[in-house]
N, C-alpha and C positions, 0 to 999 in steps of 0.2 A: 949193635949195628943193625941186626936185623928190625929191631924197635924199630928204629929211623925209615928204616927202608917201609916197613907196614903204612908209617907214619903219614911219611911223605904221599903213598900210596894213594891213602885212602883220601888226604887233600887236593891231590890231584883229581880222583875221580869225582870228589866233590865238587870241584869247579867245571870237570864237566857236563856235569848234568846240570847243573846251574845256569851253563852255556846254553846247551841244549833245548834246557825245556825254560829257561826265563826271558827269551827273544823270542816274542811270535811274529811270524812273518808279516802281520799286518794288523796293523795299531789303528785303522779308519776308524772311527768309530760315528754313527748319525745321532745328531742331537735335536731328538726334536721339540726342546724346548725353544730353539732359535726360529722359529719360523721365518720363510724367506720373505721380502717383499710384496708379492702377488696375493699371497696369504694372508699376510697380516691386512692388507687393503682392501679386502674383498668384500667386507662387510660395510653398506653404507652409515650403519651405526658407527662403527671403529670407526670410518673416514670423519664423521663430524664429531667425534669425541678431539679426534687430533688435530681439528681447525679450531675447538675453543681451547684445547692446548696451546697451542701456537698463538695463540691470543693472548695466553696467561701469561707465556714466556714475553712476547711483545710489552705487555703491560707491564711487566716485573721489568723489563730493561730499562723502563721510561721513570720509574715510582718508589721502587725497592727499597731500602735502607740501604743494600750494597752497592746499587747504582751511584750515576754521578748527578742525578737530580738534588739531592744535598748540596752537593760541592759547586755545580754550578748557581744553584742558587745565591749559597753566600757570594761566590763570586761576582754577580752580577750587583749585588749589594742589595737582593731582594729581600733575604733574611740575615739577619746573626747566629750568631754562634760565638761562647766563648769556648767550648772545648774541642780537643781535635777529634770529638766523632768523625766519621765517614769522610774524614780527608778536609773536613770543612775550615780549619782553622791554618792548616799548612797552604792550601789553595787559594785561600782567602786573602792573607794578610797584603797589607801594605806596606810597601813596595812589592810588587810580584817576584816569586821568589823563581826561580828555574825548576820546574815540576822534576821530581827522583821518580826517572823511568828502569827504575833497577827492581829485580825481583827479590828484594830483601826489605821493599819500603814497606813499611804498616797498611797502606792505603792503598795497595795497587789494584784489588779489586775494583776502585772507583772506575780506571780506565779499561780494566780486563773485562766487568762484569757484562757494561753493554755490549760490549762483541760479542760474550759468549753468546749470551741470552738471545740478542738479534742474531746470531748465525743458527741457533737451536729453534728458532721460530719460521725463521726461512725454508730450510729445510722440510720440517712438518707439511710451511704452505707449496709447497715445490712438490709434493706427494700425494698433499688433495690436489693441489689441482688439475695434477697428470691424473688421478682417478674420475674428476668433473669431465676433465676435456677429451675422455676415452669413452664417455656414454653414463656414467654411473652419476642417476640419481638418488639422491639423497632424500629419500622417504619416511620419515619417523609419524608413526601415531596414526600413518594415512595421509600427511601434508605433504608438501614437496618442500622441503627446506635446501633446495640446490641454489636459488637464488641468495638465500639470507647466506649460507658457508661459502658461497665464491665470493663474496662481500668482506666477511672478515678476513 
């Protein structure tokens, strides 16, 4: 009996100090690999590395393999295709079939991919150009490349 009792004891004290010292009062912690906003834009280099970003992304919505540039092609009857690469033979066929808008179809990225990519690129341009239209020139090399990045 006494066994148990020691036993118990010493389990108990166990979890209290467990208690005690494995909750600390404040778990904040600063990370500063996230840099805020302001930060990351401050640099008119970074500013025009992320408007020819935003350009890649633009171009990849329009071009891509994942894109719907394939699919709409066939579609249009501009190219063939015998296989159902990138949506192009299910899209395609004659009689038009009713597009599968379900997230289990093979080829959903046809219609997924341009949103993503055009909302990934907006964004970008939505950040240079609040950094253009705050004062910040865009200076590389000694040129003023402000005109050529509000362009893209």
């Amino acid at each position: 009996m006494r066994k148990k009792i020691i036993f118990l004891g010493l389990i108990l004290l166990s979890f209290g100090i467990l208690y005690l010292t494995g909750c600390a009062p404040d778990l904040s912690v600063t990370n500063w690999n996230a840099p805020d906003k302001d930060r990351a834009l401050a640099n008119p280099n970074d500013v025009e590395k992320l408007a020819g970003g935003a350009f890649r992304q633009w171009w990849l919505s329009q071009t891509n393999y994942y894109s719907c540039a394939w699919a709409l092609s066939t579609m249009a009857d501009e190219i063939t295709s015998s296989w159902g690469n990138a949506g192009m033979k299910d899209l395609s066929s004659e009689p038009r079939k009713a597009y599968d808008n379900t997230s289990s179809y093979g080829y959903r990225y046809v219609n997924y991919n341009p949103w993503r990519y055009n909302y990934r690129a907006l964004s970008a341009v939505n950040d240079v150009l609040g950094q253009i239209n705050k004062g910040m020139k865009i200076i590389v090399d000694g040129e003023d490349h402000t005109v050529m990045v509000t362009a893209w």
